[in-house]
N, C-alpha and C positions, 0 to 999 in steps of 0.2 A: 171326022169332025163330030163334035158331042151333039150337034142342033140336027146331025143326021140321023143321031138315035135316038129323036125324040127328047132332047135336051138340051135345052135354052143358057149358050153360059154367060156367065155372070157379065154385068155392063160395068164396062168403067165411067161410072155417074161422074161428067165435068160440065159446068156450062151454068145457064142461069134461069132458073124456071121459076113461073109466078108461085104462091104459096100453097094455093089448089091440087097442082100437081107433088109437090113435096111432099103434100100431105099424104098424097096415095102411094109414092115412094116412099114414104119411111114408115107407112104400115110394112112393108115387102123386105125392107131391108136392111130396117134395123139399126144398127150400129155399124152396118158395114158401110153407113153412107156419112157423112158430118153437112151441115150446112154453116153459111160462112153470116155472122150476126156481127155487126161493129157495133161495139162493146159487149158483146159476148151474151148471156143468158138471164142474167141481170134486167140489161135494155130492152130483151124483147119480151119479159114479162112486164115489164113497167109498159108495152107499148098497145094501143087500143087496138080492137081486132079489127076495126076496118082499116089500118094502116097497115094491121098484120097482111090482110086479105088484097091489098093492092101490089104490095111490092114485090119488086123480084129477086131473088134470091140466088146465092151462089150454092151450088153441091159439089162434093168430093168426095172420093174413096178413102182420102187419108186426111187427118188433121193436120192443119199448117198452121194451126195457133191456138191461144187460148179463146180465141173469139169463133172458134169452131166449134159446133154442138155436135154432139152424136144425136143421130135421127131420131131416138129412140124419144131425148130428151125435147129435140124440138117438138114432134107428134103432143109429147105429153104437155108442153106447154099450149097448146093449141087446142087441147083435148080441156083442160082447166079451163079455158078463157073462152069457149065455145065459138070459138070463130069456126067450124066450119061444123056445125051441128047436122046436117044432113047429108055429108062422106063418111 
C-alpha cells in the first residue's frame, strides 16, 4: 500500500464542507477537486463574503455540471473578494 511507503493517496473529496475548509483544499488540489455553486461562478462572485464564509459547500472529484467550479477557480474567487485574508 502506497501510505506504507510514505505516501498519502489521493482522497476521493465527496461531501459538504464550510468554505474555510475548501479553501485550504483547493490550495492542495487544484483542479482536481470542483465545488458544487447553484448558478455556477457568476453567483458566487456576485455573492458577499460573509455569505461566502457561512455556507457549506458541496466538493467533488469530478464535474457534474456547469454550476461546478474547478477549485482552482473557486480559491481564486475568494482570493479576489478577500473573504479569507488570513488562510
Amino acid at each position: 500500500m502506497a501510505w506504507r511507503q510514505g505516501k498519502v493517496p489521493d482522497i476521493a473529496w465527496q461531501g459538504r464542507f464550510d468554505s474555510a475548509v475548501l479553501f485550504k483544499i483547493t490550495k492542495d488540489y487544484a483542479d482536481k477537486v470542483f465545488i458544487g455553486v447553484k448558478r455556477g461562478e457568476r453567483a458566487l462572485r456576485a455573492m458577499p463574503a460573509e455569505e461566502i464564509r457561512s455556507k457549506q459547500w458541496q466538493i467533488s472529484t469530478r464535474q457534474a455540471g456547469s454550476q461546478w467550479i474547478p477549485g482552482t477557480r473557486f480559491r481564486q474567487v475568494l482570493v479576489e473578494k478577500r473573504v479569507f485574508q488570513e488562510l
